[in-house]
FILUMBA-799335 format. One record per residue (C-alpha): residue in three letters; x negated, y, z. Coordinates in steps of 0.5 Angstrom, whole numbers, plus 500, padded with zeros to 3 digits. Example, Ala and Ser with C-alpha at 12.3 -4.5 7.8 and 13.67 -1.06 7.14 Angstrom:
ALA475491516;SER473498514;
***
This chain:
UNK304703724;UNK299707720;UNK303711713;UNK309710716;UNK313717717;UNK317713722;UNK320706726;UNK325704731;UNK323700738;UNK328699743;UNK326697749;UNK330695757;UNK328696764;UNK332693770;UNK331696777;UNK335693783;UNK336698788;UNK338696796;UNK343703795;UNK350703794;UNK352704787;UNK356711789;UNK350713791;UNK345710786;UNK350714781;UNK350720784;UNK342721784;UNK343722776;UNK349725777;UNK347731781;UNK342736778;UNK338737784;UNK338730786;UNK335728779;UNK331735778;UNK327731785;UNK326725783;UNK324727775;UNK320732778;UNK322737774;UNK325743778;UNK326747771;UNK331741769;UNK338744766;UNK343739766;UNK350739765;UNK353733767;UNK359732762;UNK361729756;UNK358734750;UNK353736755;UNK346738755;UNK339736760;UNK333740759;UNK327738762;UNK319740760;UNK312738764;UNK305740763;UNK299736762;UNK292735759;UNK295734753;UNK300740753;UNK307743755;UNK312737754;UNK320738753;UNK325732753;UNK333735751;UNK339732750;UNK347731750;UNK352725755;UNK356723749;UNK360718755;UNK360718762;UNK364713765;UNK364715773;UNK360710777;UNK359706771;UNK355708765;UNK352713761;UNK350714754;UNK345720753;UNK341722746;UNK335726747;UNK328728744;UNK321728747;UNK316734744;UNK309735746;UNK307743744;UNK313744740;UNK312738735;UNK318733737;UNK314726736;UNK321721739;UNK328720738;UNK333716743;UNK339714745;UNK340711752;UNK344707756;UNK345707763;UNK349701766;UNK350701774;UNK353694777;UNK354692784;UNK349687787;UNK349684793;UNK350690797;UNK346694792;UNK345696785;UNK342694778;UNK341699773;UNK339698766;UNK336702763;UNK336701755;UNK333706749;UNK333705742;UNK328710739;UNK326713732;UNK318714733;UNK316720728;UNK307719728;UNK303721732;UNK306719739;UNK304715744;UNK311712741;UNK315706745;UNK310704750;UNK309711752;UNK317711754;UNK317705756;UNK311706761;UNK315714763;UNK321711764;UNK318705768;UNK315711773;UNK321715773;UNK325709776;UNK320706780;UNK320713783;UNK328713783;UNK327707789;UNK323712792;UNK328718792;UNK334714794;UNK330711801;UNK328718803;UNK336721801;UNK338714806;UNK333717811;UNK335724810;UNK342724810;UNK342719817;UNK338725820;UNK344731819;
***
């Protein structure tokens, strides 16, 4: 993609979660339910049609800030979300995403869609495609500790 000043990807990831989709639901929906398992005490989400989500981590390659806006919320169903990622104040990617929920066998398959525009240098689609694999894989973790912890109160 070299002398490009720009492209477009797009990429699905689907994950199957033994939880209900309510609660499933509830752990995007939920600024502290998804700040734990985003990793990201400072998020800022207003979880509304027209509002925003602000999130940000530090690594070795500096400070890195996602922003967006919900431009739908169908309850328990979908969710459609613009956002940026930036690194050191340069925003390198563009996106929108879709996130479905559907009830299978007792449990939940989200799909999870992006459609990005790479503004190079970035670590582009793979770079997405790998966090967001993580970030949900990470979900499967979470959702079982709220399981466990909510059968403990």
């Amino acid at each position: 993609m070299d002398g490009q000043s720009q492209y477009h990807r797009h990429f699905t990831l689907e994950r199957l979660y033994p939880n209900c989709r309510a609660h499933t639901w509830s752990a995007w929906s939920i600024r502290e339910k998804k700040a734990a398992w985003l990793g990201s005490a400072r998020l800022e989400m207003d979880f509304s049609v027209g509002g925003i989500e602000r999130s940000g981590f530090r690594d070795s390659m500096g400070e890195h800030v996602s922003e967006g806006r919900y431009f739908e919320i169908k309850e328990g169903e979908r969710i459609v979300f613009a956002y940026s990622m930036a690194v050191n104040g340069r925003v390198h990617t563009v996106s929108l995403a879709t996130i479905l929920f559907e009830d299978e066998g007792g449990g939940t398959r989200l799909t999870y869609t992006e459609q990005m525009c790479v503004i190079p240098p970035s670590d582009g689609a793979e770079g997405r495609e790998h966090g967001w694999g993580a970030l949900l894989d990470g979900l499967a973790g979470f959702l079982a500790a709220d399981v466990k912890r909510v059968r403990l109160e």
